[in-house]
C-alpha positions in Angstrom: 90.0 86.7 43.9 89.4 90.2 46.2 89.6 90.1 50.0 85.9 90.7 51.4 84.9 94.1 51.4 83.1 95.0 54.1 79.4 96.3 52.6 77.4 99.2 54.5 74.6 97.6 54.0 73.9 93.9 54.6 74.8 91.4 51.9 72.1 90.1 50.3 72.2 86.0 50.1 70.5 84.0 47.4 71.0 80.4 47.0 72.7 79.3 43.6 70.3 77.9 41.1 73.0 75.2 40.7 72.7 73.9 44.2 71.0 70.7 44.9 67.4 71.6 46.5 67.2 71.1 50.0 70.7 68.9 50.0 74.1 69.1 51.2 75.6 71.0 48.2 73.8 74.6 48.7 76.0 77.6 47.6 74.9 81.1 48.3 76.2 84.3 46.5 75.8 87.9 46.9 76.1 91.2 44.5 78.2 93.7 45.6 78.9 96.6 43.5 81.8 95.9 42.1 81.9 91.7 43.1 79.8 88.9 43.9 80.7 87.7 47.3 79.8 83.0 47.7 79.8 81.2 51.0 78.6 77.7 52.2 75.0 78.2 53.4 75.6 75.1 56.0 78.3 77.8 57.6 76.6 81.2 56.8 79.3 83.1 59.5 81.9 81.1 58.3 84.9 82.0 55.2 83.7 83.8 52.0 84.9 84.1 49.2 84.7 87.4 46.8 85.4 87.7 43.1 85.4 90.3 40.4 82.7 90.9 38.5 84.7 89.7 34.9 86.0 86.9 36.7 82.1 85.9 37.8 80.6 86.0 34.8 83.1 83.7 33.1 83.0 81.6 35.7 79.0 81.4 35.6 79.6 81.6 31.2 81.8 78.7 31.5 79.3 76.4 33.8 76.7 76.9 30.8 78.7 75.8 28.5 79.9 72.8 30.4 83.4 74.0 30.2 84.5 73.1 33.4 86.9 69.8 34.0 86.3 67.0 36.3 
């Protein structure tokens, strides 16, 4: 995981595809260059959290292939 970078330009929130719609469980994400920055979107000025692109996209690989534990 990287510390935030702070972005010139405004991130760019989109809610997660895997959130529930219009329920408790909504995740947001935002690219960055080099990162994709996820927060809770019940505490948008709250924590973030930033990781590497490679880290990402195994992450999001291993979610399709359902191989994440319980």
């Amino acid at each position: 995981m990287l510390p935030v970078l702070h972005s010139p330009e405004p991130l760019r929130w989109f809610k997660s595809s895997y959130s529930g719609a219009n329920t408790t469980e909504c995740v947001e994400a935002a690219r960055l260059p080099q990162s994709t920055a996820v927060r809770d979107s019940k505490a948008p000025g709250g924590p973030m959290l930033e990781f590497g692109n490679a880290s990402w996209k195994g992450f999001l690989a291993a979610i399709r292939h359902q191989q994440l534990g319980a």
